[in-house]
PDB file as gemmi writes it, atoms N, CA and C in Angstrom:
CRYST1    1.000    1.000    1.000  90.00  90.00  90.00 P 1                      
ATOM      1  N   UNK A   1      11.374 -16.347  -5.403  1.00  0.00           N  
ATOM      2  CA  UNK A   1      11.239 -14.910  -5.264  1.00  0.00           C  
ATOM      3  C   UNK A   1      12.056 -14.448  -4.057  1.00  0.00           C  
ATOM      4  N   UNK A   2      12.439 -13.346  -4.325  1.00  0.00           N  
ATOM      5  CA  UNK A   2      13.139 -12.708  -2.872  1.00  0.00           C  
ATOM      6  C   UNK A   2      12.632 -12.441  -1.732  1.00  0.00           C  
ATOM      7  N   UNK A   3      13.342 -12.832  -0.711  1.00  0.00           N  
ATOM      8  CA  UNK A   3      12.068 -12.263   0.603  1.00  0.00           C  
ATOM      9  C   UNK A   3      12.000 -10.165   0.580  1.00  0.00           C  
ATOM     10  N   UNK A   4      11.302  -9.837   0.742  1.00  0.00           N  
ATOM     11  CA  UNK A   4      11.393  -8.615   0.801  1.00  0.00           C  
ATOM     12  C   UNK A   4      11.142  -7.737   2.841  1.00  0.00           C  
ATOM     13  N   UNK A   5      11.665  -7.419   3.040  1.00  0.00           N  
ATOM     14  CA  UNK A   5      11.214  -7.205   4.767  1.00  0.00           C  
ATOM     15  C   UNK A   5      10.267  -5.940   4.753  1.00  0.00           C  
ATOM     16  N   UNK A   6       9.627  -6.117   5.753  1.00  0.00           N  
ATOM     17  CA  UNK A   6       8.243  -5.315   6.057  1.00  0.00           C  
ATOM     18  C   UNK A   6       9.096  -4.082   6.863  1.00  0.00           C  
ATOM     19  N   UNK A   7       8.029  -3.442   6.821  1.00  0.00           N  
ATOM     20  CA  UNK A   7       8.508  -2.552   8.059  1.00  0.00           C  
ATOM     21  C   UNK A   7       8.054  -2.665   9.219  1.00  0.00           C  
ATOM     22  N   UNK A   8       7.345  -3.258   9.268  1.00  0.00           N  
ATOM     23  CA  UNK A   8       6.786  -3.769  10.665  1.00  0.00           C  
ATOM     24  C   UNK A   8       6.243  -4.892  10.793  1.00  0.00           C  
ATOM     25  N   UNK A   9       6.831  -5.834  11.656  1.00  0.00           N  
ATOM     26  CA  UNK A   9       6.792  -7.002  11.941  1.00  0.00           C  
ATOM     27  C   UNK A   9       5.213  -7.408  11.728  1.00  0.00           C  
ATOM     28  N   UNK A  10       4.568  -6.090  12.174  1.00  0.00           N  
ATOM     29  CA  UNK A  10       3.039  -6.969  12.646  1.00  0.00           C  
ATOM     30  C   UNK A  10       1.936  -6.592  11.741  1.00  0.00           C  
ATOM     31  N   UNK A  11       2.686  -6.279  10.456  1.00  0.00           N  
ATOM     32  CA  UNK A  11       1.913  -6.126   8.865  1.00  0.00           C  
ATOM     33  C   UNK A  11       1.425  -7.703   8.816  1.00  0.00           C  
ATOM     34  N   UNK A  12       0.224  -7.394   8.315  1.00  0.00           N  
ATOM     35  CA  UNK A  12      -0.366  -8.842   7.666  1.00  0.00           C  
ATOM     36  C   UNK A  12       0.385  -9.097   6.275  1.00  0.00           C  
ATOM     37  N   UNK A  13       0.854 -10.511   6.269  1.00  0.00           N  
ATOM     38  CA  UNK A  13       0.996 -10.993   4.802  1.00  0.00           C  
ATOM     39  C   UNK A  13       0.805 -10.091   3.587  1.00  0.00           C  
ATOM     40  N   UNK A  14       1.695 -10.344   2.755  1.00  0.00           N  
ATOM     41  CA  UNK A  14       1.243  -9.001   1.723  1.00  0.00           C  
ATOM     42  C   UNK A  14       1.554  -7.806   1.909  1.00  0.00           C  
ATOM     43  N   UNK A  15       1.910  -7.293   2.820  1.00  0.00           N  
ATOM     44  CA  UNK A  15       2.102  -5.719   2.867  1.00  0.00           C  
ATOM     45  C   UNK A  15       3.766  -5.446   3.428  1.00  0.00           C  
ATOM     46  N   UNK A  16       4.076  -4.533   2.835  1.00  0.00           N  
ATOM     47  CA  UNK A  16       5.443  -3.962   3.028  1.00  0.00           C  
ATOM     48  C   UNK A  16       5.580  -2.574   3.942  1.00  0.00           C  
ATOM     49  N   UNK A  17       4.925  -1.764   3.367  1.00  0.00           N  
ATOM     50  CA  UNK A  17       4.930  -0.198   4.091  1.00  0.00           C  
ATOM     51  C   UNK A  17       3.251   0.339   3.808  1.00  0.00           C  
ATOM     52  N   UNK A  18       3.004   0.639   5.102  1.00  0.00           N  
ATOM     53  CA  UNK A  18       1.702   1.562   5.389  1.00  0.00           C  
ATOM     54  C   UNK A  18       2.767   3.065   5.835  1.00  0.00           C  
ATOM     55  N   UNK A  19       1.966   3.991   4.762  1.00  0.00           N  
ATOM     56  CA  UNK A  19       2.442   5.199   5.250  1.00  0.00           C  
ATOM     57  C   UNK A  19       0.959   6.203   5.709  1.00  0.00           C  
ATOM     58  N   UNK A  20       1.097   7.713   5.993  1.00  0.00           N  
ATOM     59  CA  UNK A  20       0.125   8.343   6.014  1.00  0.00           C  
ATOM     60  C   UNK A  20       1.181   9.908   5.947  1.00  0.00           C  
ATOM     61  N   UNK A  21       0.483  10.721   4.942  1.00  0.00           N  
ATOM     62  CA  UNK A  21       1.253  12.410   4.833  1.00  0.00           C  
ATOM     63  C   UNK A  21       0.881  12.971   6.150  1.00  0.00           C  
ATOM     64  N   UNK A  22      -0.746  12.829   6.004  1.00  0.00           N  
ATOM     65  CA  UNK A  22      -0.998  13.941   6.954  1.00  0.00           C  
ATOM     66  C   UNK A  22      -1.361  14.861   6.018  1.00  0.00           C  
ATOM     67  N   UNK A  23      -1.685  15.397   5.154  1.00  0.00           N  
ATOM     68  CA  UNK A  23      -1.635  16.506   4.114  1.00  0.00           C  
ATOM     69  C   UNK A  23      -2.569  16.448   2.821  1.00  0.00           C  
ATOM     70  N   UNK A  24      -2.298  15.234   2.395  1.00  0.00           N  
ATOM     71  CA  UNK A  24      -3.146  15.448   1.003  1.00  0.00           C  
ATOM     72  C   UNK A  24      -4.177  14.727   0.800  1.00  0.00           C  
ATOM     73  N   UNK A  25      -5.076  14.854   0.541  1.00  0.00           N  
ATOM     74  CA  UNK A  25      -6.406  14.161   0.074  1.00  0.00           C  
ATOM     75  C   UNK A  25      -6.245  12.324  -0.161  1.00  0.00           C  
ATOM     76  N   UNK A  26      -5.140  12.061  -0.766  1.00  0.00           N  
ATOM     77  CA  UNK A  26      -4.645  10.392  -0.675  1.00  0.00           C  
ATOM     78  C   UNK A  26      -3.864  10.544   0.319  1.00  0.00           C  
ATOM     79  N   UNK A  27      -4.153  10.488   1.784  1.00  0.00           N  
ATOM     80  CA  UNK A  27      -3.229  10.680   2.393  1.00  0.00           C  
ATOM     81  C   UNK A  27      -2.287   9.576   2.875  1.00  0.00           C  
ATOM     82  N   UNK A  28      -3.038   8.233   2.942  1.00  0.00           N  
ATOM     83  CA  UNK A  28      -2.717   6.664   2.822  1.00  0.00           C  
ATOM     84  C   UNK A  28      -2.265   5.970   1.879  1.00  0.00           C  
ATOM     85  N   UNK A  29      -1.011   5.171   2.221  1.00  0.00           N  
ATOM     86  CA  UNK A  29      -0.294   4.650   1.252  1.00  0.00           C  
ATOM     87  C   UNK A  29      -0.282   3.427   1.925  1.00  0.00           C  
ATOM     88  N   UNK A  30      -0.628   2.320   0.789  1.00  0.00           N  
ATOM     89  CA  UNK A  30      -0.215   0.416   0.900  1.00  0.00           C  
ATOM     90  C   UNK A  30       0.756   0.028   0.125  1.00  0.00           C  
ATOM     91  N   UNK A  31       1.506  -0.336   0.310  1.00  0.00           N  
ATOM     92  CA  UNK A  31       2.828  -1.244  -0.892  1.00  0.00           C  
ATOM     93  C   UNK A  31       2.657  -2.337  -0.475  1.00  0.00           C  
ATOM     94  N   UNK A  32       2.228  -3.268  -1.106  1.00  0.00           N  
ATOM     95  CA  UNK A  32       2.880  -4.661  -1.552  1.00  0.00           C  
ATOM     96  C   UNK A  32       3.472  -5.577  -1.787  1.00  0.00           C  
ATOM     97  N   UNK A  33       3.744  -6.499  -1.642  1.00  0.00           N  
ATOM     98  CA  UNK A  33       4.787  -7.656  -2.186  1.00  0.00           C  
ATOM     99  C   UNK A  33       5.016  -7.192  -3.418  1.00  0.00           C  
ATOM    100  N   UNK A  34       6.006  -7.279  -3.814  1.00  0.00           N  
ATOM    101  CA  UNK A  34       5.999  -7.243  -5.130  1.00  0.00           C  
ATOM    102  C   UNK A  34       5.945  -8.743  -6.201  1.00  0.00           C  
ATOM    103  N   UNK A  35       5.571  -8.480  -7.661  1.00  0.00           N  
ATOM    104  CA  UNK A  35       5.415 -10.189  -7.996  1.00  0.00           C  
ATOM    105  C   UNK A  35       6.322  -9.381  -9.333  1.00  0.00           C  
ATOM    106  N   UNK A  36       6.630 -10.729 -10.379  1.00  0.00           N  
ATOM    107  CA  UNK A  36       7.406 -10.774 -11.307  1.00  0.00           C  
ATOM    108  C   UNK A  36       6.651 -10.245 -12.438  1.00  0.00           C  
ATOM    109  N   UNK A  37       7.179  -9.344 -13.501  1.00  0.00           N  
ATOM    110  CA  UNK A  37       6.633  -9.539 -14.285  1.00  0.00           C  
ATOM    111  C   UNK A  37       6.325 -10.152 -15.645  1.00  0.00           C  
ATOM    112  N   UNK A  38       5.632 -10.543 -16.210  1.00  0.00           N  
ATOM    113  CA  UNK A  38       5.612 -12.043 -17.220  1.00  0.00           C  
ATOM    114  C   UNK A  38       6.558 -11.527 -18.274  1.00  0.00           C  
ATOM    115  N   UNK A  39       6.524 -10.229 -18.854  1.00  0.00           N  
ATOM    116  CA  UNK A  39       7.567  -9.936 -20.173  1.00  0.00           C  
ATOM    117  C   UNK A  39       8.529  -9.741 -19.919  1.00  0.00           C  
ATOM    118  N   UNK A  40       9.196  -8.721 -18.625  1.00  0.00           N  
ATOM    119  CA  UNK A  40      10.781  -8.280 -18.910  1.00  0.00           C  
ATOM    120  C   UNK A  40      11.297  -8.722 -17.252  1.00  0.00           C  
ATOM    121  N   UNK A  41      10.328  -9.566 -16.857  1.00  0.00           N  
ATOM    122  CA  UNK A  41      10.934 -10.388 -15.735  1.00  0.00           C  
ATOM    123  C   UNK A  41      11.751  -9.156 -14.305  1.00  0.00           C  
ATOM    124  N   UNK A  42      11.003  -8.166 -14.372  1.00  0.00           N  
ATOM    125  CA  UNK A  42      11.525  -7.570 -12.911  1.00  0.00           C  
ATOM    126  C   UNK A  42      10.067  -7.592 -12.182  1.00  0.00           C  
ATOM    127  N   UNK A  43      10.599  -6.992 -11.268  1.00  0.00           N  
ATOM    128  CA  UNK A  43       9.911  -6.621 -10.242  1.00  0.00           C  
ATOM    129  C   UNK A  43       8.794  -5.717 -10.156  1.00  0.00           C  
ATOM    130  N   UNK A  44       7.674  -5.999  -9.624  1.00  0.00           N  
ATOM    131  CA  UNK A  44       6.542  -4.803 -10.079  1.00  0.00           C  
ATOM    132  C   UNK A  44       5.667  -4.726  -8.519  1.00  0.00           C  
ATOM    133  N   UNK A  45       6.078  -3.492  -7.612  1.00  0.00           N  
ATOM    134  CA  UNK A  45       5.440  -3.308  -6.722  1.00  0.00           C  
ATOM    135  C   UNK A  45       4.149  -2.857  -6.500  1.00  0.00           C  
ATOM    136  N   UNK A  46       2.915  -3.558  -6.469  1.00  0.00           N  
ATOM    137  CA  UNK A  46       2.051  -2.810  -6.615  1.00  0.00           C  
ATOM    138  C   UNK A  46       1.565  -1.878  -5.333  1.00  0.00           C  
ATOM    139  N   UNK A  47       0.668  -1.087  -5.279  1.00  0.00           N  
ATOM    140  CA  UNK A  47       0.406  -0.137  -4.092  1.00  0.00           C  
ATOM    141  C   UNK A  47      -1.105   0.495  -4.060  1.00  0.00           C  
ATOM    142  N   UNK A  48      -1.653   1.223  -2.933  1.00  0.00           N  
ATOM    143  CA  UNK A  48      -3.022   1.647  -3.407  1.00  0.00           C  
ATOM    144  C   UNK A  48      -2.911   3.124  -2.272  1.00  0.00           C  
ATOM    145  N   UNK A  49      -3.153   4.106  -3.170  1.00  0.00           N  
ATOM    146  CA  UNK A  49      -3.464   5.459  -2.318  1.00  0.00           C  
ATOM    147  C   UNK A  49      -4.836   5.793  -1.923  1.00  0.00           C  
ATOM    148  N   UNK A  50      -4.911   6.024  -0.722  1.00  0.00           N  
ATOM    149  CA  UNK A  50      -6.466   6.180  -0.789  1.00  0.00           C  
ATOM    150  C   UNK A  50      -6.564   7.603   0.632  1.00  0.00           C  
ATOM    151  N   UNK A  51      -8.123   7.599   0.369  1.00  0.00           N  
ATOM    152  CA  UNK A  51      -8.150   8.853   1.673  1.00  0.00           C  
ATOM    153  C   UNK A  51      -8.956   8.080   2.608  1.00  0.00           C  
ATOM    154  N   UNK A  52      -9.917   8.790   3.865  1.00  0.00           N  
ATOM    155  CA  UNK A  52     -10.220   8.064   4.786  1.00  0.00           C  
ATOM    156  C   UNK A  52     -11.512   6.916   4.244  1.00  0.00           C  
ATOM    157  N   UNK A  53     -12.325   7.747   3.244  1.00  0.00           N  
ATOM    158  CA  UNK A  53     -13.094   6.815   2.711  1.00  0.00           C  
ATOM    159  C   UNK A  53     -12.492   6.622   1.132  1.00  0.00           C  
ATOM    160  N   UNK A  54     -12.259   5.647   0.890  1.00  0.00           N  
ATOM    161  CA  UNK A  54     -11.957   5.295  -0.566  1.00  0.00           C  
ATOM    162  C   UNK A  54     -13.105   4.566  -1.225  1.00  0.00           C  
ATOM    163  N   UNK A  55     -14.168   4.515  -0.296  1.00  0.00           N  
ATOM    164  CA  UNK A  55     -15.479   3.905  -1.165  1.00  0.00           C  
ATOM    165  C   UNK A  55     -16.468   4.549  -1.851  1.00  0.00           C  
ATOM    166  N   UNK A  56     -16.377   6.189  -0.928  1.00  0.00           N  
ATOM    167  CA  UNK A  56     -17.278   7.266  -1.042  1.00  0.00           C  
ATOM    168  C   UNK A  56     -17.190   8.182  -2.455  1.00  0.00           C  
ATOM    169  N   UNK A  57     -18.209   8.554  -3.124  1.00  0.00           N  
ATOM    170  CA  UNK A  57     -17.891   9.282  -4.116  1.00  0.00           C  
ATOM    171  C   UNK A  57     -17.246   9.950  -3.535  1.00  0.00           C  
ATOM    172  N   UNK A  58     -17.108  10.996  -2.951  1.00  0.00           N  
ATOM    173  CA  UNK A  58     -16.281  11.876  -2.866  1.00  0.00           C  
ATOM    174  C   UNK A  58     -14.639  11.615  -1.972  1.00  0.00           C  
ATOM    175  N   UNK A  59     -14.507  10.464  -2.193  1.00  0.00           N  
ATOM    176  CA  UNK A  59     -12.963   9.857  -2.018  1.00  0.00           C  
ATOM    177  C   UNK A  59     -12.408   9.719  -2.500  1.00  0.00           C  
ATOM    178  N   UNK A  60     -11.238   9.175  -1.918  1.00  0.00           N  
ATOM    179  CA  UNK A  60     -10.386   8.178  -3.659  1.00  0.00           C  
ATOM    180  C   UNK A  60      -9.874   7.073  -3.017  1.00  0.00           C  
ATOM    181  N   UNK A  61      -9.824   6.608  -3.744  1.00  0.00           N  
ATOM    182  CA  UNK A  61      -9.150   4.997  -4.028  1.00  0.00           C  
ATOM    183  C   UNK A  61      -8.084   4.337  -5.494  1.00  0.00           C  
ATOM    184  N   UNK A  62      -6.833   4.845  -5.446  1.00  0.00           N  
ATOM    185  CA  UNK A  62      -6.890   4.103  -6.951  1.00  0.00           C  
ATOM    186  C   UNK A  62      -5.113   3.554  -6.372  1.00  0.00           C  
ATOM    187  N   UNK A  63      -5.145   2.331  -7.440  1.00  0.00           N  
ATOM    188  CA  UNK A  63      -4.698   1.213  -7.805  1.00  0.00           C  
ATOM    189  C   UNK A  63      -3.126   1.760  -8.468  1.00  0.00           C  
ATOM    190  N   UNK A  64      -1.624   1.445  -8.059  1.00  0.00           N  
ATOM    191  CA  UNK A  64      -0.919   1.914  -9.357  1.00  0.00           C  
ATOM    192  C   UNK A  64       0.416   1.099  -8.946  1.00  0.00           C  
ATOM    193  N   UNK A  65       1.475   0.634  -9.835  1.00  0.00           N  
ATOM    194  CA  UNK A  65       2.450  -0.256  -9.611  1.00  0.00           C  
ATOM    195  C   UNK A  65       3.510   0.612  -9.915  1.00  0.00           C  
ATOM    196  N   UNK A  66       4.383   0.231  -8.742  1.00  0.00           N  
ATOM    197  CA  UNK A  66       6.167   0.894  -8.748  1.00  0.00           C  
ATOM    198  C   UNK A  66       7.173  -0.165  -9.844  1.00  0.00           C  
ATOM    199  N   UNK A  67       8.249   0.611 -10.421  1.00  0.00           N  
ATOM    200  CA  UNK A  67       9.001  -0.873 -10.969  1.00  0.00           C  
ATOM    201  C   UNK A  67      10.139  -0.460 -10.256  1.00  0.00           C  
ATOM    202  N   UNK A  68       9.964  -0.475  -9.193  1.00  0.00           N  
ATOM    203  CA  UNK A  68      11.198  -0.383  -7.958  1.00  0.00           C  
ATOM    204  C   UNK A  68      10.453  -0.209  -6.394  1.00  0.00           C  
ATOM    205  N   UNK A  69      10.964  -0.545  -5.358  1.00  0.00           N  
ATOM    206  CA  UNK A  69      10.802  -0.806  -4.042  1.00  0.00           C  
ATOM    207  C   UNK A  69      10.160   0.548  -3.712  1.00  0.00           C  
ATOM    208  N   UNK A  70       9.197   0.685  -3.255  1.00  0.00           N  
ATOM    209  CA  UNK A  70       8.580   1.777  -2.717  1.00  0.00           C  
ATOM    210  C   UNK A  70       9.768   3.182  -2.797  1.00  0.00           C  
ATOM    211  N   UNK A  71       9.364   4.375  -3.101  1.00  0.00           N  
ATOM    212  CA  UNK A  71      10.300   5.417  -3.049  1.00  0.00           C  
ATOM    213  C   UNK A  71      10.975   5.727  -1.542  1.00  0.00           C  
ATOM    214  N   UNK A  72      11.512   6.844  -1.220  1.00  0.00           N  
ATOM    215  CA  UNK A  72      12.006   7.187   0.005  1.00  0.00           C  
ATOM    216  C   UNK A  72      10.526   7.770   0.222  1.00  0.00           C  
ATOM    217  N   UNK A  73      10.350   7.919   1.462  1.00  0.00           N  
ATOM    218  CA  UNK A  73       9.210   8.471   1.682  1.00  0.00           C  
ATOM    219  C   UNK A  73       9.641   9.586   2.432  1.00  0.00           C  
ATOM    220  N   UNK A  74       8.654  10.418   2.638  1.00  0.00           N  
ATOM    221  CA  UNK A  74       8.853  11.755   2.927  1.00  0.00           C  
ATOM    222  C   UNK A  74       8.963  12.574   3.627  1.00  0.00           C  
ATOM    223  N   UNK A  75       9.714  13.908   4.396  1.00  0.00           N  
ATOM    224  CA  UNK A  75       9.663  13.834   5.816  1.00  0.00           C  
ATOM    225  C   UNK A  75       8.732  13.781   6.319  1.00  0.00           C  
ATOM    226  N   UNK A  76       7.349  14.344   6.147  1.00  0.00           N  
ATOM    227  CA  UNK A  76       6.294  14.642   6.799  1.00  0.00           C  
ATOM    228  C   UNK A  76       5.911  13.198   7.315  1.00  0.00           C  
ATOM    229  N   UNK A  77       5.876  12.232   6.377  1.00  0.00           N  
ATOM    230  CA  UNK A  77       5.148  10.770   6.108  1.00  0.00           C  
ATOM    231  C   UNK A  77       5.507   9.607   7.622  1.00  0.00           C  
ATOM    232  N   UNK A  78       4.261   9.448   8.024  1.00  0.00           N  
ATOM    233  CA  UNK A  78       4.612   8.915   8.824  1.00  0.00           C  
ATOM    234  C   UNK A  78       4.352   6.918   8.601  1.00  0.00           C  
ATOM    235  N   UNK A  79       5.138   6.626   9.235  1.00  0.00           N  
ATOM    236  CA  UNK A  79       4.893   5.276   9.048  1.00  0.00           C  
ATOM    237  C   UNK A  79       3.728   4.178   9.788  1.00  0.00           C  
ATOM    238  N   UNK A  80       2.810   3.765   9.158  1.00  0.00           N  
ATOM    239  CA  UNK A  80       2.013   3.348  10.390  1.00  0.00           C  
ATOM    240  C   UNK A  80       1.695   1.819  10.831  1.00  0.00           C  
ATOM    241  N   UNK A  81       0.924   1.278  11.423  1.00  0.00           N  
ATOM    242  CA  UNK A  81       0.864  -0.122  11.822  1.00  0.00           C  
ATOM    243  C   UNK A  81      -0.639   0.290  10.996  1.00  0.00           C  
ATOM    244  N   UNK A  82      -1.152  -1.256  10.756  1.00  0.00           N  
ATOM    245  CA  UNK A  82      -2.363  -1.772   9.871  1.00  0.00           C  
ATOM    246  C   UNK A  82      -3.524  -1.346  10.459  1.00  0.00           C  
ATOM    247  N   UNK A  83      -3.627  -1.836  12.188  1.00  0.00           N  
ATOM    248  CA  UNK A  83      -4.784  -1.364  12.659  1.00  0.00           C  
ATOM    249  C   UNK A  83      -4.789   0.437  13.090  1.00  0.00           C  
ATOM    250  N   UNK A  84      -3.831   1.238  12.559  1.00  0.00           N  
ATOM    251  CA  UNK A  84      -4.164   2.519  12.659  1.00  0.00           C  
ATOM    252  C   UNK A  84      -4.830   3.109  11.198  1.00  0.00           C  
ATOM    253  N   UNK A  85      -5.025   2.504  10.438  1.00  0.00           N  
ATOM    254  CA  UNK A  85      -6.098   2.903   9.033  1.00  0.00           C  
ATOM    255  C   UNK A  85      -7.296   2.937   9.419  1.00  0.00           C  
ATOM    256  N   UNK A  86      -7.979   3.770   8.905  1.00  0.00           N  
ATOM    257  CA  UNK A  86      -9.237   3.951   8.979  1.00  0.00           C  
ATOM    258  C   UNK A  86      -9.958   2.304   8.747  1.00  0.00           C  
ATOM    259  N   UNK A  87     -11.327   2.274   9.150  1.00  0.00           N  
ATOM    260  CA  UNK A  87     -12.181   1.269   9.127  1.00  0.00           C  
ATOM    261  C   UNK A  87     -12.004   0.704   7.580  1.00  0.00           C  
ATOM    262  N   UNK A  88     -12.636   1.752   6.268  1.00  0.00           N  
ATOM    263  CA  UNK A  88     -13.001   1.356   5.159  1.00  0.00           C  
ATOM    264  C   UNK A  88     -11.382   1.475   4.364  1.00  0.00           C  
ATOM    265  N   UNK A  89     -10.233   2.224   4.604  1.00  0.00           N  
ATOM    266  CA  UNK A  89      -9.003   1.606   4.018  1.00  0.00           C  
ATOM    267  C   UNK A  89      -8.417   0.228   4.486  1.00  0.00           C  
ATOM    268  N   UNK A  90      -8.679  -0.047   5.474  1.00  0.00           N  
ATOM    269  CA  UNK A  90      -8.728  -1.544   6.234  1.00  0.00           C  
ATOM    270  C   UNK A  90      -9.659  -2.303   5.728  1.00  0.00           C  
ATOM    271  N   UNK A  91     -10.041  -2.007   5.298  1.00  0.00           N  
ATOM    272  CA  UNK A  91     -11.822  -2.995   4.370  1.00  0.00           C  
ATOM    273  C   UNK A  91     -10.737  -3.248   2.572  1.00  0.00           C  
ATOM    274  N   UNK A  92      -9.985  -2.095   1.957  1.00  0.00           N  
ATOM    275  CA  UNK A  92      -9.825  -2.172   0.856  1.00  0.00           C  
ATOM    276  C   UNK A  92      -8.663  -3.020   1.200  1.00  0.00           C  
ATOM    277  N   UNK A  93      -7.540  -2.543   1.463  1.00  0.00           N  
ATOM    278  CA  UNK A  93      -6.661  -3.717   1.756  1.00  0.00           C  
ATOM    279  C   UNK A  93      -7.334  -5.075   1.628  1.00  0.00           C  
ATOM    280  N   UNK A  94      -7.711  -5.189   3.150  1.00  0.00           N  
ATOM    281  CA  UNK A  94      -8.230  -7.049   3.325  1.00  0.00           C  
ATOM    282  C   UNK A  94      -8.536  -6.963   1.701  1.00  0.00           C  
ATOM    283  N   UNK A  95      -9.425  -6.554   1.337  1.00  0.00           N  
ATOM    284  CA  UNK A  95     -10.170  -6.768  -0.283  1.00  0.00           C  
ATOM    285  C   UNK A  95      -8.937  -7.142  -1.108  1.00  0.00           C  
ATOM    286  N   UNK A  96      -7.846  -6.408  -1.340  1.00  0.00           N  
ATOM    287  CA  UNK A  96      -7.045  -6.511  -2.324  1.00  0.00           C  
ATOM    288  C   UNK A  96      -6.060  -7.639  -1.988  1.00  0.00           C  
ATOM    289  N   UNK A  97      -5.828  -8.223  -0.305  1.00  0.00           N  
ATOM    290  CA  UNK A  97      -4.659  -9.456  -0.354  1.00  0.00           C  
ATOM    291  C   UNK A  97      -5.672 -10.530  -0.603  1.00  0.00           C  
ATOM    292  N   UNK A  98      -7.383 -10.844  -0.725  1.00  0.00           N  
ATOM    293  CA  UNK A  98      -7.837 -11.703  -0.463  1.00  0.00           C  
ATOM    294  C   UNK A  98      -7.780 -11.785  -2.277  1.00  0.00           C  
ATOM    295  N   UNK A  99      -7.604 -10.961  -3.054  1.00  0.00           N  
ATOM    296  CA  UNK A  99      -7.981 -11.167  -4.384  1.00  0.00           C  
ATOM    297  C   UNK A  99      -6.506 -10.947  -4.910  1.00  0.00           C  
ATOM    298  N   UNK A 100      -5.523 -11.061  -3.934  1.00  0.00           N  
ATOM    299  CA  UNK A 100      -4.431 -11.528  -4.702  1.00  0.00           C  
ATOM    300  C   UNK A 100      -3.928 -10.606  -5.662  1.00  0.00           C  
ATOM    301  N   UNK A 101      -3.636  -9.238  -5.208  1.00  0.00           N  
ATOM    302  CA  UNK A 101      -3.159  -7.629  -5.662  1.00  0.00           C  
ATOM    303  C   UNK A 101      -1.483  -8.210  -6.582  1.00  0.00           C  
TER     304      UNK A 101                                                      
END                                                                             
């Protein structure tokens, strides 16, 4: 597989780009390693948008795969380090590299 580079050195394993808008209700963005896919053999980035609680009914949390390298991101969007996520988006992550996203 290709190495893919992080944006920041001091991302845990698994992760490529932590973003945050500032603006919208998913305001947190995770990208992924990307892995192969079994039928047409490219690349499939997966990612997870979430808001400060993604556990809470009244949050979000959901799951969705790029078939290309994370988009440009946006001016507003800022780029962040791992330990600036909230407590429980830091809870979903760990959750998703330990189960192998």
């Amino acid at each position: 597989m290709t190495n893919y580079r992080k944006s920041r050195k001091s991302y845990p394993n698994g992760i490529l780009l932590i973003t945050d808008n500032k603006k919208y209700f998913d305001r947190y963005s995770v990208y992924y390693e990307p892995y192969e896919h079994r039928h047409n053999n490219q690349m499939v980035f997966p990612y997870v948008g979430m808001s400060e609680y993604p556990y809470s009914p009244q949050g979000f949390g959901q799951h969705g795969e790029l078939d290309f390298r994370y988009s440009v991101r946006g001016t507003n969007e800022k780029i962040l380090n791992f330990e600036d996520l909230p407590i429980d988006c830091k809870k979903l992550v760990r959750q998703d590299l330990k189960e192998g996203v």
